[in-house]
DOFITI-296058 format. One record per residue (C-alpha): residue number from 1; x, y, z. Coordinates in nm, 3 decimals. Layout:
N
     i         X         Y         Z
   NUM         X         Y         Z
...
//
This chain:
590
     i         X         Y         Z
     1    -2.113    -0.738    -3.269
     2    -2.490    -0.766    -3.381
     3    -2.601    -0.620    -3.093
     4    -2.402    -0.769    -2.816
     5    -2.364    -0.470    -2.572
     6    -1.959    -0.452    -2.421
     7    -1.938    -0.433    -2.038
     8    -1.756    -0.146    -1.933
     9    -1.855    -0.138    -1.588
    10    -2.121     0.131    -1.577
    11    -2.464     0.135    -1.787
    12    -2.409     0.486    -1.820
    13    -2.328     0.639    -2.190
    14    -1.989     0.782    -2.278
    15    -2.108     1.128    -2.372
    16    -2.341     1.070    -2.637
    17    -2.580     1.291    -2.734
    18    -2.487     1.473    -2.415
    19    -2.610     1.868    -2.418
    20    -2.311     2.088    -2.433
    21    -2.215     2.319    -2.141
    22    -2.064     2.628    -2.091
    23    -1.804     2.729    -1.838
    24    -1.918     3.000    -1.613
    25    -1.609     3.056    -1.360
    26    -1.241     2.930    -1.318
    27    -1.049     2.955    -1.002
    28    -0.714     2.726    -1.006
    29    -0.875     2.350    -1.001
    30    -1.247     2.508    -0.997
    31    -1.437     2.498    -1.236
    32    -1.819     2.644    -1.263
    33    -2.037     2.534    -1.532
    34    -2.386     2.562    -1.645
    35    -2.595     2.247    -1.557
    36    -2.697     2.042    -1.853
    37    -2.985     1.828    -1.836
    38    -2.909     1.452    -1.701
    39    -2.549     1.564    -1.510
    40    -2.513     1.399    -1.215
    41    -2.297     1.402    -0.896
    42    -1.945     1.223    -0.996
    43    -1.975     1.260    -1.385
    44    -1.697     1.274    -1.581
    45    -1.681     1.633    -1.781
    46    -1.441     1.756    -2.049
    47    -1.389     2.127    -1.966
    48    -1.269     2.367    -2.217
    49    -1.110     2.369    -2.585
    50    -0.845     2.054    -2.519
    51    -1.155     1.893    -2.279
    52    -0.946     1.853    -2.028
    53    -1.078     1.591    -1.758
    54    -1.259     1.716    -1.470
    55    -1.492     1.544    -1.231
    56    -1.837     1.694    -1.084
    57    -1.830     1.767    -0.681
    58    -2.181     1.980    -0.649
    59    -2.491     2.108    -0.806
    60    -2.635     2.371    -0.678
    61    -2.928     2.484    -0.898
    62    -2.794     2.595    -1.233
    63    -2.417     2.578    -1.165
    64    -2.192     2.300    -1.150
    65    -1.883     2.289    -0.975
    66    -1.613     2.056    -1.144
    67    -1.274     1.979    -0.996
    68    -1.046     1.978    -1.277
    69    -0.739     1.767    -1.291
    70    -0.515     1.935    -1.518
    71    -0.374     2.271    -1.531
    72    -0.650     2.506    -1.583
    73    -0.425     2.818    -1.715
    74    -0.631     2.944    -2.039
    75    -0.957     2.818    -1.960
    76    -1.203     3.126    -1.949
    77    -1.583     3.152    -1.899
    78    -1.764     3.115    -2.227
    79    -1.592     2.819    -2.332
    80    -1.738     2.473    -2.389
    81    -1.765     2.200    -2.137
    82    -1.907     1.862    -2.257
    83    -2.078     1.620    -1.908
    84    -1.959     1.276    -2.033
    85    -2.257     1.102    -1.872
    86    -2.062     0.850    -1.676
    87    -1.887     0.861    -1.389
    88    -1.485     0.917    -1.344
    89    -1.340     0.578    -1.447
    90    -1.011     0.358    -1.527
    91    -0.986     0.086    -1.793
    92    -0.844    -0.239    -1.649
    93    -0.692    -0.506    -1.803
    94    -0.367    -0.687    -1.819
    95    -0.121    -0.368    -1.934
    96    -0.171    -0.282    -1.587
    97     0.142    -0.513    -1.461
    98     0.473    -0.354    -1.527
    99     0.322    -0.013    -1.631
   100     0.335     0.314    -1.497
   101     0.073     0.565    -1.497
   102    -0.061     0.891    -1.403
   103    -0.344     0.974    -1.104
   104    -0.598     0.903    -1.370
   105    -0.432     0.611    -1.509
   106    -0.312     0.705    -1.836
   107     0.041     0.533    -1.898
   108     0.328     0.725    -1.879
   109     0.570     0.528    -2.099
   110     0.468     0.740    -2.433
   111     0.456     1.055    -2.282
   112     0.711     1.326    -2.357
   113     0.926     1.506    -2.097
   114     0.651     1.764    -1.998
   115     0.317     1.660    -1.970
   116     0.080     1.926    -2.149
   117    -0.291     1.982    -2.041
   118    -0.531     1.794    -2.314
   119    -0.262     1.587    -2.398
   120    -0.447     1.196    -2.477
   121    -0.222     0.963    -2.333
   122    -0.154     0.598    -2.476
   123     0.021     0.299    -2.407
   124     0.360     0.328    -2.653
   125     0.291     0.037    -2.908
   126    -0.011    -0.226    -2.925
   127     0.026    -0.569    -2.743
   128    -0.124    -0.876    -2.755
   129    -0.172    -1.123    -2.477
   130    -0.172    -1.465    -2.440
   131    -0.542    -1.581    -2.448
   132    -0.649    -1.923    -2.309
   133    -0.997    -2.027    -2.256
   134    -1.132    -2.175    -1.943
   135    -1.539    -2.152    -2.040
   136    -1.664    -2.335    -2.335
   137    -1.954    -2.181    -2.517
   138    -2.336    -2.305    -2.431
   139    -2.170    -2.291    -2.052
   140    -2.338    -2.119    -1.814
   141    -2.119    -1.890    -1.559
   142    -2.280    -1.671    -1.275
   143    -2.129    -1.283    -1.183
   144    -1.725    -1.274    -1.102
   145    -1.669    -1.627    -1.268
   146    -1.304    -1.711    -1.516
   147    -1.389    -1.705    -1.853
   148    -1.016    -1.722    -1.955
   149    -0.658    -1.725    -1.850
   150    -0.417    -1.433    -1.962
   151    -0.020    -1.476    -1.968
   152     0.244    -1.302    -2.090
   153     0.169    -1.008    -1.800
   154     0.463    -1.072    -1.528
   155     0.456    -1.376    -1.274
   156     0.052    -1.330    -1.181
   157    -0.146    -1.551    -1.397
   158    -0.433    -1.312    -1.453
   159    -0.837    -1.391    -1.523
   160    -1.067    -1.237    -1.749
   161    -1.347    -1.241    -1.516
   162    -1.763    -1.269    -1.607
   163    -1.811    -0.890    -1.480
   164    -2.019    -0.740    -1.222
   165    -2.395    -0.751    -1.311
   166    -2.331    -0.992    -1.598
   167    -2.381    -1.363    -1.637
   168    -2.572    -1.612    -1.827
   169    -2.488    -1.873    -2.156
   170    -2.144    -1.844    -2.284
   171    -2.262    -1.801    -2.663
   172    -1.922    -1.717    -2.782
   173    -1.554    -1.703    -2.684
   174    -1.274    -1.668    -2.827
   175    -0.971    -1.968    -2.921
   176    -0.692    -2.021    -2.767
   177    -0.432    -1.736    -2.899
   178    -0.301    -1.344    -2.858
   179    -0.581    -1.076    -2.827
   180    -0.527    -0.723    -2.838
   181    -0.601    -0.538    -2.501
   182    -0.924    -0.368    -2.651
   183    -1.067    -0.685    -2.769
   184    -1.404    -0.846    -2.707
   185    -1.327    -1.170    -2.641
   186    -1.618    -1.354    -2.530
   187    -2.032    -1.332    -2.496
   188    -2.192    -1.392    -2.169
   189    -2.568    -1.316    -2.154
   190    -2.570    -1.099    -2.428
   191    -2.285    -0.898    -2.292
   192    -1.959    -0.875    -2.480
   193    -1.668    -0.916    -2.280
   194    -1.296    -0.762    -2.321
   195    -0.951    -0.829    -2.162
   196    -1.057    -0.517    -1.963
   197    -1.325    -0.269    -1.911
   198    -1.425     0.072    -1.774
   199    -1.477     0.107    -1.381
   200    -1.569     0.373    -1.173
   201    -1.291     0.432    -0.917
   202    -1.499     0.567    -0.660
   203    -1.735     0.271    -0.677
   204    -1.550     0.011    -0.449
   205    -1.594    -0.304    -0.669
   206    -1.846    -0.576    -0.519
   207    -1.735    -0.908    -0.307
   208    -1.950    -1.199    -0.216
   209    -1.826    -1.108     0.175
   210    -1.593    -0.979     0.389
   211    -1.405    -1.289     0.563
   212    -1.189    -1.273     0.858
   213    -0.787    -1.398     0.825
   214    -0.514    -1.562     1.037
   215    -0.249    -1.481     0.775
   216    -0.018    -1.255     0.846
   217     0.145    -1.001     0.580
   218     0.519    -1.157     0.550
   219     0.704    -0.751     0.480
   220     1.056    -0.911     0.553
   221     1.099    -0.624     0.803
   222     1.147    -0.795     1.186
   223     1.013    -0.471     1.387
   224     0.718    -0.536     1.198
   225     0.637    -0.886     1.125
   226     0.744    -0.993     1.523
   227     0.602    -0.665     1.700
   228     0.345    -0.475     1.488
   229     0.248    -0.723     1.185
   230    -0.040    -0.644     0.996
   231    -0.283    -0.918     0.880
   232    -0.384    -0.936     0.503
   233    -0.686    -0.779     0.408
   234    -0.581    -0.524     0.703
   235    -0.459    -0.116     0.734
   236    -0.177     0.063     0.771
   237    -0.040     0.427     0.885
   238     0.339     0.534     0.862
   239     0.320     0.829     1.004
   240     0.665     1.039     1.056
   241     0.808     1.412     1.003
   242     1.081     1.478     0.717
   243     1.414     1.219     0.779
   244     1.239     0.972     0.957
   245     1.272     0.758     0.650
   246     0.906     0.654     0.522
   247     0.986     0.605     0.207
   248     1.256     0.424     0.294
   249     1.052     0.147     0.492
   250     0.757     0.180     0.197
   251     0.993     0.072    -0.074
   252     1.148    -0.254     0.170
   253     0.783    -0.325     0.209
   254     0.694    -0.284    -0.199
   255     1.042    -0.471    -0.257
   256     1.022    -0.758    -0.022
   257     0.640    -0.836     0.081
   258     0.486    -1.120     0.013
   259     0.213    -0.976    -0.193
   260     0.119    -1.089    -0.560
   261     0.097    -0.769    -0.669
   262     0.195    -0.427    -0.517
   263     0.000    -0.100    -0.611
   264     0.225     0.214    -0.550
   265     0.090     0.558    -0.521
   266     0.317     0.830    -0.552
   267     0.059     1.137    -0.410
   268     0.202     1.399    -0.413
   269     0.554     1.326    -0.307
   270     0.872     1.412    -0.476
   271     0.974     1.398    -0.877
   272     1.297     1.276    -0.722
   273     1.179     1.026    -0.480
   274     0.924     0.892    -0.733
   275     1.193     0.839    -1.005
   276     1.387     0.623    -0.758
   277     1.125     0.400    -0.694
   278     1.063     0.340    -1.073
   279     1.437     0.293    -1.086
   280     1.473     0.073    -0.840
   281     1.179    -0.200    -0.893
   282     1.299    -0.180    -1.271
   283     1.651    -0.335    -1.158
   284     1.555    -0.512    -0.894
   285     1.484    -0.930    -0.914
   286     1.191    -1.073    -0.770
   287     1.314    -1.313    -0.499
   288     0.983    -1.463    -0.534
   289     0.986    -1.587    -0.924
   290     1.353    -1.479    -1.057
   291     1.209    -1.207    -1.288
   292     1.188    -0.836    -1.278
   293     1.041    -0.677    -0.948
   294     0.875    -0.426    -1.142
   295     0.667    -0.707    -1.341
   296     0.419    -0.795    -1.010
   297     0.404    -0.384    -0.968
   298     0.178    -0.094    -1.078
   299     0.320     0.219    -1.016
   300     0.104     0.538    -1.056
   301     0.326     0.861    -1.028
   302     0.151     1.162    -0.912
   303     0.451     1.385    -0.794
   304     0.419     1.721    -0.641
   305     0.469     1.908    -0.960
   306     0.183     1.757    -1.123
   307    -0.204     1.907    -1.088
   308    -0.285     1.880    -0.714
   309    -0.614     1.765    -0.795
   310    -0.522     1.453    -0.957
   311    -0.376     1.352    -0.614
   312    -0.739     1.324    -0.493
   313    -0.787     1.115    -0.753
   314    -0.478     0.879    -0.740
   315    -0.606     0.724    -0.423
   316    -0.903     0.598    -0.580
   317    -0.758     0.439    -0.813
   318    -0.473     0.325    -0.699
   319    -0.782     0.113    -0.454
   320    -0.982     0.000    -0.819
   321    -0.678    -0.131    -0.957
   322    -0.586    -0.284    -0.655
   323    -0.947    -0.472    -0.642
   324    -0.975    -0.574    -1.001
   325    -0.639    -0.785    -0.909
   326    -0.822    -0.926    -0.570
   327    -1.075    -1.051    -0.805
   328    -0.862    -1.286    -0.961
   329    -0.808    -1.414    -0.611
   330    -0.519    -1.221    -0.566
   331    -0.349    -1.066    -0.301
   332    -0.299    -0.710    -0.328
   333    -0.034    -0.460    -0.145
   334    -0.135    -0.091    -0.225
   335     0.103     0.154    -0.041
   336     0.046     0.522    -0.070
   337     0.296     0.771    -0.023
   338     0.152     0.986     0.108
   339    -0.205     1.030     0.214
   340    -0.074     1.419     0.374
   341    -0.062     1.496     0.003
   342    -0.405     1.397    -0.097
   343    -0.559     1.545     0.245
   344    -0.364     1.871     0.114
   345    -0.526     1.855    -0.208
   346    -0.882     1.789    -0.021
   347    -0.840     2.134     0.200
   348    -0.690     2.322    -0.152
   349    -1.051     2.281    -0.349
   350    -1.259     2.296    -0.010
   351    -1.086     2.644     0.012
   352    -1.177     2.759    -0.281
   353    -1.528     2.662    -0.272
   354    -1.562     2.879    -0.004
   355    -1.682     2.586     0.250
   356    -1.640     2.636     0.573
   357    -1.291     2.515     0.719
   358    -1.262     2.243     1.047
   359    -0.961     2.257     1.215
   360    -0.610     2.356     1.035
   361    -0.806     2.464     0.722
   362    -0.914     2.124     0.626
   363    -1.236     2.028     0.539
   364    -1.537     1.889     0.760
   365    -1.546     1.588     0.592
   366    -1.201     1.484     0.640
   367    -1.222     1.222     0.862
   368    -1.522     1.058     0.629
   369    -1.291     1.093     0.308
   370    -0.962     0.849     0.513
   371    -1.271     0.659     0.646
   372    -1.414     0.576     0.253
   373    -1.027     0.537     0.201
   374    -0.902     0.265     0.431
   375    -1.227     0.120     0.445
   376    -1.166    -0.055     0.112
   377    -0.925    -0.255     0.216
   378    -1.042    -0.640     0.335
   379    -1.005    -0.985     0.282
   380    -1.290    -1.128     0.083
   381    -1.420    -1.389    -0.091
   382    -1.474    -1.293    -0.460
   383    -1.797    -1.305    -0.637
   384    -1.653    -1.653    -0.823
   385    -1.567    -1.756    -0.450
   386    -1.208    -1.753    -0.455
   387    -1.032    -1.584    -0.166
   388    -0.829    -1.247    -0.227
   389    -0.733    -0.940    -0.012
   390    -0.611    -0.578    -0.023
   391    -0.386    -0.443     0.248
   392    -0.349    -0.063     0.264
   393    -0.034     0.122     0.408
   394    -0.042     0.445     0.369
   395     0.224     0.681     0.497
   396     0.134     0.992     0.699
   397     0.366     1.331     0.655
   398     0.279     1.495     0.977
   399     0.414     1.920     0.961
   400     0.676     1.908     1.164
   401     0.652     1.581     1.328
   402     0.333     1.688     1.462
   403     0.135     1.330     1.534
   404    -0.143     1.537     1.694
   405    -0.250     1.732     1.348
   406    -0.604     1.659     1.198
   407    -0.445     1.397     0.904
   408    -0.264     1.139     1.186
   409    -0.516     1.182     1.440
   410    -0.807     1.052     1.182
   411    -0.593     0.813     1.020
   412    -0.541     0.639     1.350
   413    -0.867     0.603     1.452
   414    -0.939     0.378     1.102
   415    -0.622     0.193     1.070
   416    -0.567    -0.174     1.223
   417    -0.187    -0.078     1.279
   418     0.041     0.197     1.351
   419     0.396     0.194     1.280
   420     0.537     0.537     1.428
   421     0.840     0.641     1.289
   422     1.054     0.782     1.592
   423     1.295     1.093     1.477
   424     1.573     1.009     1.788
   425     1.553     0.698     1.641
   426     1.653     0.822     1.219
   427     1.921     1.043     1.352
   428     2.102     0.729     1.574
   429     2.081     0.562     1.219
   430     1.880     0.288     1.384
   431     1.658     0.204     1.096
   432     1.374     0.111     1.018
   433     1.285     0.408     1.261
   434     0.966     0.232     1.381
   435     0.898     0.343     1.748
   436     0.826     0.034     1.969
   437     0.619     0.315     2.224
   438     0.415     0.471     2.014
   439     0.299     0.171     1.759
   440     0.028    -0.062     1.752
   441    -0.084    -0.328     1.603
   442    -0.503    -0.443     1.658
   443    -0.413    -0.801     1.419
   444    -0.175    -0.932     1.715
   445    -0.455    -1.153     1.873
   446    -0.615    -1.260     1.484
   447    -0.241    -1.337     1.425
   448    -0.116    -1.501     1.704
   449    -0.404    -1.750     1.717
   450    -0.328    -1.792     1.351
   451     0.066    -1.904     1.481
   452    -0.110    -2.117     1.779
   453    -0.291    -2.316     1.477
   454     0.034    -2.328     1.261
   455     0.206    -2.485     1.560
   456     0.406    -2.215     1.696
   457     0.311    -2.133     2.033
   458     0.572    -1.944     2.103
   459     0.516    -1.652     1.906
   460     0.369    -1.441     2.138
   461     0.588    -1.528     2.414
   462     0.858    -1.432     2.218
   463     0.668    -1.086     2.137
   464     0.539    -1.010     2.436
   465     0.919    -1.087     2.633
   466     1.112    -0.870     2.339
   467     0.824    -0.602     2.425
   468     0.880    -0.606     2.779
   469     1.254    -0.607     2.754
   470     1.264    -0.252     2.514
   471     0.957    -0.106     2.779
   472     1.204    -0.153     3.104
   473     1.489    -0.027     2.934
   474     1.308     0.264     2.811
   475     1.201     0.332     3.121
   476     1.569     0.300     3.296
   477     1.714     0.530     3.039
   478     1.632     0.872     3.228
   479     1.778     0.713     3.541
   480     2.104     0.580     3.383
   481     2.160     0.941     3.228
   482     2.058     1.088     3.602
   483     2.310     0.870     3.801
   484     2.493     0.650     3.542
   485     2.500     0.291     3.483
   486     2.767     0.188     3.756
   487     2.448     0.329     4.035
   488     2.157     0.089     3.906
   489     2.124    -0.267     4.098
   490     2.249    -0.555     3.881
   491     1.914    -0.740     3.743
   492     1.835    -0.363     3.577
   493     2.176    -0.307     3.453
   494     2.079    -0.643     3.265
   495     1.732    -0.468     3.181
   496     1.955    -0.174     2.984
   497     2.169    -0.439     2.814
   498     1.868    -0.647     2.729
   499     1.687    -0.324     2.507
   500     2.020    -0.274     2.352
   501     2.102    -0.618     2.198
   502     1.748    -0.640     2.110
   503     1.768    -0.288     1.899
   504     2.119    -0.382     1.742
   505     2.059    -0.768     1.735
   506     1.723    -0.768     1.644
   507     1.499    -0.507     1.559
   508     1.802    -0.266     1.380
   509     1.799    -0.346     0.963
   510     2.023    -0.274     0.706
   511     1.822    -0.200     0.407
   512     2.180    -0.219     0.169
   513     2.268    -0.518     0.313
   514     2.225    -0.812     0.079
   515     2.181    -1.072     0.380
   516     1.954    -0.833     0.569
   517     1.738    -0.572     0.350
   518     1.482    -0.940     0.413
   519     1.457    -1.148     0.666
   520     1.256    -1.460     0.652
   521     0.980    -1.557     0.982
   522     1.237    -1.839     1.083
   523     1.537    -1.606     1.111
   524     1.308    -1.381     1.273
   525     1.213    -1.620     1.547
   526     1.579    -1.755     1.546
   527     1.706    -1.425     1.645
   528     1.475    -1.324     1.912
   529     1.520    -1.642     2.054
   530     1.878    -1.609     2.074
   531     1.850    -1.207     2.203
   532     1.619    -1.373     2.489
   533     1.834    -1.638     2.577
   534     2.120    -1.493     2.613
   535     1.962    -1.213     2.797
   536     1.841    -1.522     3.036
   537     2.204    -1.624     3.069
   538     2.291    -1.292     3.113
   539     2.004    -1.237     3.440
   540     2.126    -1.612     3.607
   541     2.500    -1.512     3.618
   542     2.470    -1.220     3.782
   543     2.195    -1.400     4.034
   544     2.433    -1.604     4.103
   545     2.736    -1.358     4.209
   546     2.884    -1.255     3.885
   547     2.936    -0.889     3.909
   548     2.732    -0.714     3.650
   549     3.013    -0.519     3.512
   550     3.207    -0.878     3.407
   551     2.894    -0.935     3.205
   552     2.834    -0.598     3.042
   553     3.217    -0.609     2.913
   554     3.191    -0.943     2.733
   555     3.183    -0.902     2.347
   556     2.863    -0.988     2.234
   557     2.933    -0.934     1.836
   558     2.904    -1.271     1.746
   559     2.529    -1.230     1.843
   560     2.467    -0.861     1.708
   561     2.683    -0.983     1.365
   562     2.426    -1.292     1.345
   563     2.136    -1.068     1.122
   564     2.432    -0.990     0.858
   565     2.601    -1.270     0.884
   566     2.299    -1.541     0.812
   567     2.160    -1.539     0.492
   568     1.753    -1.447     0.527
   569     1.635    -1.797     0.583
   570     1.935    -1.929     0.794
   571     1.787    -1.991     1.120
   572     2.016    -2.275     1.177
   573     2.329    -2.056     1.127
   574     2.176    -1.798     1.381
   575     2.107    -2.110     1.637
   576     2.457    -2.206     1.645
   577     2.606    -1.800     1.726
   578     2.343    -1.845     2.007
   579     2.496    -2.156     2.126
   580     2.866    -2.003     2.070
   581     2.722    -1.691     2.278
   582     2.598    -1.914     2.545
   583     2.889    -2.087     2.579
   584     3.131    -1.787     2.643
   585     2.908    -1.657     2.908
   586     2.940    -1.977     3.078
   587     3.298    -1.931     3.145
   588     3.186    -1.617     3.332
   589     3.158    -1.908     3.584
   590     3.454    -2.054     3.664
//
């Protein structure tokens, strides 16, 4: 290139001329080494004969520890180890889309059925993309502004971006055309610039600022969206013991958001579980653009029979991949499954370090490690000033149900929302399992000024009454198993009929249903209008002399049948089984 230097998202160089190391201990994922001049905290190190990848966690005079994240079996002390002089990073570009990968983001379409420590991992076949220029040379463009446009990578319309640190005179770019992945396809200040580059995934990529939203994440799922929603840019805990059907609710949320892209981290969870996911978003057509679901998705598999360490590391980048697409002005779903796993990777290298355990054997810094986590996540406005976000939901796999362990209790204090996932609830097949006592949402006021401005005032009425009505029913339900239905005054024997058409005609959702697995914010409102008003009905007959009894045995399945029988967007067709509804109660009358 004549001396244009290529940005790859650190200054720091890839190993040359770096002293070689020796390894001085090996316990499971630890590795000690001997320090060699210039290592630093976070450096990238190749450890052993097959250099497998390892990342530096301490220094400590003359020995470096190294968390290694592939199977260490035949490493032994005497052996090489090689400090790469840069820090633990990704390359990003437009193969991202579509692709599946590994903690560390290597893609796992080439590799064979067992993957083998060492093993260099590439994308099967080269591929070009479709290259259009947006910059014309002798331009000048400023940190985080669009050089070019990149098709051909799903339904996004990607950006090859002036990087971080860069800018200047545009004193070459590339015409219109395909360009490999690896090339350099323009010069901005000197700096050569590829479809992707190199960046460190614990180094949260930079924003012009933090901005505040009204917009609320659309997840198709009506126990969210009308009583917990979550605002883009905002955070997420699922937490829930074993049945209570996270991953479940994860993939309706990867399937049916309306996100531009979806990140999904597997950490740690099962082969099985993982492979059903990849399955499924490879069959599955984006309602959104016609085309596969799996073309707006990354997917980075990290499955409990792969190196625990890597899980540590699947977080992280699961986040930089997620922010390189914010960039663009995108944004960005990233939904990891589950953070348990990683926190159980975390307490597996503090223990053999020997540091000193907090509570349930994990370590101190626990809390600090979800804080850096979740704290990535935000709606910003981009260094080239467009607006993008990244929304984490992260599901929480509590031992035995246990929401008091250390992993839920710290989650919740850093998370915007909480969607509780009630086991009574997965064994009565109501589903999605999301417990309306013991959620929260912090967006609801953001959001519900955000539906004032849209005009639709009548959001939070709508919330607060459907809250109200599954609170007094909850709190009758003791009593009606104490002395039965028959004992309880009329207006609360409405109360218990009120929380159970809204769980069956509302907030209950058939993820196999074709009609139902989404449901649009106008069906949504539709059908807790009609719930409420028929409960209304329901509260004036039997003020007015109707016995209670005469109301609880009318067949209200044409307004429990309404969720299936509408398509997602048919509010109209839900109006009219309200009307229908209303008008058999009024012959309660005569």
């Amino acid at each position: 290139m004549g001396g244009v230097r290529q940005s790859t998202g650190t200054d720091a160089p890839a190993g040359a001329g770096q002293p070689v190391s020796r390894i001085l201990r090996v316990t499971g994922p630890l590795v000690e080494i001997e320090y060699a001049r210039g290592t630093a905290m976070y450096d990238l190190v190749s450890v052993g004969p097959a250099g497998l990848p390892g990342e530096v966690v301490a220094i400590s005079g003359d020995v470096v520890t190294v968390q290694a994240y592939e199977y260490t079996g035949g490493l032994a002390p005497g052996q090489p180890a090689l400090p790469r002089g840069r820090p633990l990073s990704v390359r990003l570009g437009p193969q991202l889309l579509g692709g599946i990968f590994d903690g560390l983001l290597r893609p796992l379409d080439a590799a064979g059925d067992w993957l083998l420590p060492g093993t260099r991992r590439t994308a099967a076949g080269e591929r070009t993309w479709a290259f259009s220029p947006l910059a014309a040379e002798g331009e000048e463009l400023a940190e985080g502004q669009p050089l070019a446009e990149v098709a051909g990578a799903g339904p996004a319309r990607l950006k090859v971006l002036v990087p971080p640190g860069c800018g200047g005179t545009v004193t070459r770019i590339a015409a219109a055309g395909n360009q490999a992945q690896d090339a350099v396809v323009a010069v901005v200040g000197g700096t050569g610039v590829g479809l992707g580059a190199l960046w460190p995934v614990r180094r949260p990529r930079p924003v012009r600022e933090r901005v505040d939203t009204h917009e609320a994440l659309d997840t198709g799922q009506r126990v969210i969206d009308l009583l917990f929603p979550v605002a883009r840019g905002s955070t997420v805990a699922v937490p829930g013991g074993f049945g209570t059907g996270k991953t479940m609710l994860l993939q309706q949320i990867a399937k049916w958001c309306d996100a531009d892209v979806i990140v999904y981290v597997g950490c740690g969870e099962r082969g099985n579980e993982m492979a059903d996911v990849i399955t499924e978003l490879a069959e599955l057509r984006d309602p959104r653009t016609g085309g596969r679901l799996a073309d707006r998705t990354v997917t980075i598999a990290n499955t409990s029979n792969m190196p625990m360490m890597a899980r540590e590391a699947s977080v992280h980048t699961g986040m930089t991949v997620a922010e390189y697409f914010r960039d663009m002005g995108l944004d960005v779903v990233v939904i990891a499954d589950s953070t348990s796993r990683w926190a159980e990777a975390l307490r597996e290298f503090a223990s053999r370090t020997g540091a000193l355990p907090a509570e349930e054997g994990y370590p101190a810094g626990l809390a600090s490690a979800i804080a850096a986590f979740y704290e990535r996540a935000a709606a910003v406005t981009t260094l080239g000033g467009d607006r993008g976000s990244v929304t984490v939901i992260g599901a929480v796999s509590p031992p035995g149900g246990d929401l008091s362990e250390p992993v839920t209790a710290h989650t919740e204090r850093f998370v915007r929302c909480l969607w509780t996932l009630d086991r009574d609830l997965a064994y009565a097949r109501h589903y999605p399992a999301v417990s309306w006592a013991g959620s929260f949402s912090r967006d609801v006021p953001v959001l519900a000024a955000g539906h004032r401005a849209a005009g639709d005032p009548q959001w939070s009425r709508h919330r607060d009454r459907v809250g109200a009505a599954l609170a007094e029913a909850d709190r009758l339900a003791d009593l009606v198993d104490l002395i039965g239905i028959a004992a309880l005054p009329a207006r609360e024997r409405v109360s218990v009929l009120a929380g159970r058409l809204v769980r069956e005609g509302v907030l209950q959702q058939s993820a196999l249903s074709e009609r139902d697995a989404y449901c649009g914010p106008e069906k949504t409102a539709a059908l807790a209008d009609a719930v409420l008003a028929v409960v209304d009905r329901c509260r004036e007959l039997v003020d007015s002399g109707v016995p209670a009894a005469s109301v609880e045995e009318v067949d209200f399945g044409t307004l429990l049948r309404a969720r299936e029988d509408t398509g997602p967007h048919d509010a109209a067709g839900v109006t009219a089984r309200r009307d229908a509804m209303l008008a058999r109660l009024g012959e309660l009358r005569s």
